[in-house]
C-alpha positions in Angstrom: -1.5 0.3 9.1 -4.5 -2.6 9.3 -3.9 -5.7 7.6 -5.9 -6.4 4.7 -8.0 -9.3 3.1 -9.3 -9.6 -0.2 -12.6 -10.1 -0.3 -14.2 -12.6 -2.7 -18.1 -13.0 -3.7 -19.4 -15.0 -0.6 -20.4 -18.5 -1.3 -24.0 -18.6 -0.5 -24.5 -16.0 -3.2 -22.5 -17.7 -6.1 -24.1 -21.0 -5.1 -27.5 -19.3 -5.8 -26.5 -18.1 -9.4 -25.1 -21.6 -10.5 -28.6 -22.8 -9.5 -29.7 -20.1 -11.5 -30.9 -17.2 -9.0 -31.3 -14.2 -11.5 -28.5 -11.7 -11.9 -28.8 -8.4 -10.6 -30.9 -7.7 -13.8 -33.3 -9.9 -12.8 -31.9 -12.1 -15.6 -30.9 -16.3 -15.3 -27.2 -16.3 -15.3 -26.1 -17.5 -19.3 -23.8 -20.3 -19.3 -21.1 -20.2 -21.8 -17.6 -22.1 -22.2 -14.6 -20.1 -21.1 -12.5 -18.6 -24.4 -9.1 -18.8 -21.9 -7.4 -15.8 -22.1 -8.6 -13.7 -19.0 -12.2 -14.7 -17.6 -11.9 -14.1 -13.6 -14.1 -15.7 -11.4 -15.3 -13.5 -8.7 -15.1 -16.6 -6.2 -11.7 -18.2 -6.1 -10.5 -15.2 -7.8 -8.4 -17.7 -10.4 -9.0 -17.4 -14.0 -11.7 -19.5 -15.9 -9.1 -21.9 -18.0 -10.4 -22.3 -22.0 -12.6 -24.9 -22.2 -14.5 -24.8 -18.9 -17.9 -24.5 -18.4 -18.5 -20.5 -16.7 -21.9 -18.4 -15.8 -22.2 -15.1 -17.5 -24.0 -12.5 -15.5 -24.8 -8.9 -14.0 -23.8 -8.9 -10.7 -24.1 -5.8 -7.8 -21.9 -6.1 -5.2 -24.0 -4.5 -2.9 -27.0 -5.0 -0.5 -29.7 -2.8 -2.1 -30.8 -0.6 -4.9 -29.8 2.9 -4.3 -28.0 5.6 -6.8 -24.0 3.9 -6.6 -24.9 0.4 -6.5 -23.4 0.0 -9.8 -24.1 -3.6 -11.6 -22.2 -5.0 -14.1 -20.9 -8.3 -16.4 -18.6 -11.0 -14.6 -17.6 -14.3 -14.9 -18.0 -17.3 -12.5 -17.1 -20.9 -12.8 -20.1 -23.1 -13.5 -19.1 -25.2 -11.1 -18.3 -25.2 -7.5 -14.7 -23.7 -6.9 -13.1 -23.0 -3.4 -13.8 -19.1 -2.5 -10.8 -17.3 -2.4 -9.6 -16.4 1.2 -5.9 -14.6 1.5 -4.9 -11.8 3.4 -2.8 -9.4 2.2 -2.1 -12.1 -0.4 -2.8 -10.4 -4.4 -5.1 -12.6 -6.1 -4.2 -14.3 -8.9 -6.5 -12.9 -11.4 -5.1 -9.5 -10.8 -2.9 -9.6 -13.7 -3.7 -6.2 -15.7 -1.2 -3.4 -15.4 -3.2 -1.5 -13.4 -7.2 -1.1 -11.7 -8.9 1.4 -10.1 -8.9 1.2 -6.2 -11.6 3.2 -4.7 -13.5 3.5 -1.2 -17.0 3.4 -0.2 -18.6 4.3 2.9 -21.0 2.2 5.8 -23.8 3.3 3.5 -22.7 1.8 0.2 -21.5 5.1 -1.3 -18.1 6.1 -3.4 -15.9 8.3 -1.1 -15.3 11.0 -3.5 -11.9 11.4 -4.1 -10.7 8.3 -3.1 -10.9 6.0 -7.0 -7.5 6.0 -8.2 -6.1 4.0 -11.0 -2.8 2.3 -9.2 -0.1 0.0 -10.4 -1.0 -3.7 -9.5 2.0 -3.6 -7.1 0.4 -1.2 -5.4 -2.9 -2.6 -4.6 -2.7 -3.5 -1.0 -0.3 -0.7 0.3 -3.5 1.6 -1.3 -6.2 -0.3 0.2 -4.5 -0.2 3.2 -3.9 3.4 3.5 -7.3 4.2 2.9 -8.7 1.6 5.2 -6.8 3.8 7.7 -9.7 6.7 6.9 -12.7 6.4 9.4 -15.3 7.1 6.5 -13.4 4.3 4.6 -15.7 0.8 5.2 -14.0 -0.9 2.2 -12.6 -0.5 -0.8 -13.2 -1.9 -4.7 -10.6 -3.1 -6.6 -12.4 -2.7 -10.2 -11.0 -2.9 -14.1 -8.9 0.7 -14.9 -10.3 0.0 -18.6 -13.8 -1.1 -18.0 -14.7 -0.5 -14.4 -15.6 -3.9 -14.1 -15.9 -5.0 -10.4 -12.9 -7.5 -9.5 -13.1 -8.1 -5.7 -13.3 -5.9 -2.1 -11.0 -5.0 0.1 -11.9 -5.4 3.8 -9.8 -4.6 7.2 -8.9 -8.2 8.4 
């Protein structure tokens, strides 16, 4: 079985939307103060604490426009944060019950068949096994309730 490694949003690219690059909607990023409670950042992969500054915005974790690039809301610290960088390791923002784990292929498409809501426990041993596929290239980890993107999975 290959070892894993969560996969954060790379640095270059949250660097550009807290110098306000536009979102994937072509949109400046809205800056708003965390409520606490659950507001991810998709670069350390922490939580955003109440309190603290965070950017609001569409992001599309994927290179180009084609039919499953899907974009959608996340949260990122409006400051500079360390990007997350474990292997194998659960990140801590992962907290929910459960997400959907699903695999895409080299050209940026859902491998039907593969999306699967699975226990949080269960996360890596399911990335894993489908990273074992040869038309697996990496996997989403995204919100069971709202589809939200979380982070990628990768083959380390």
């Amino acid at each position: 079985m290959h070892t894993i490694r969560f996969t954060a949003m790379p640095s270059d690219i949250a660097a550009g939307f807290r110098e306000g690059r536009p979102d994937g909607y072509g949109n400046p990023p809205e800056r708003a103060i965390s409520p606490g409670g659950g507001m991810p950042c998709r670069h350390c992969l922490g939580f955003i604490e109440a309190g603290e500054a965070m950017l609001v915005l569409a992001y599309r974790p994927f290179p180009k426009l084609q039919p499953y690039a899907e974009t959608g809301p996340i949260f990122l610290h409006a400051k500079a944060c360390r990007r997350y960088e474990a292997v194998e390791v659960l990140p801590p923002m992962l907290e929910s019950p459960d997400y959907i784990v699903r695999g895409y292929d080299d050209n940026d498409r859902i491998v039907y068949g593969t999306g699967a809501v699975t226990p949080t426990h269960a996360i890596a041993t399911r990335a894993a096994t489908l990273l074992e596929r040869d038309d697996i290239a990496y996997v989403h980890v995204r919100s069971a309730r709202n589809n939200c993107y979380q982070c990628r999975i990768d083959r380390a």
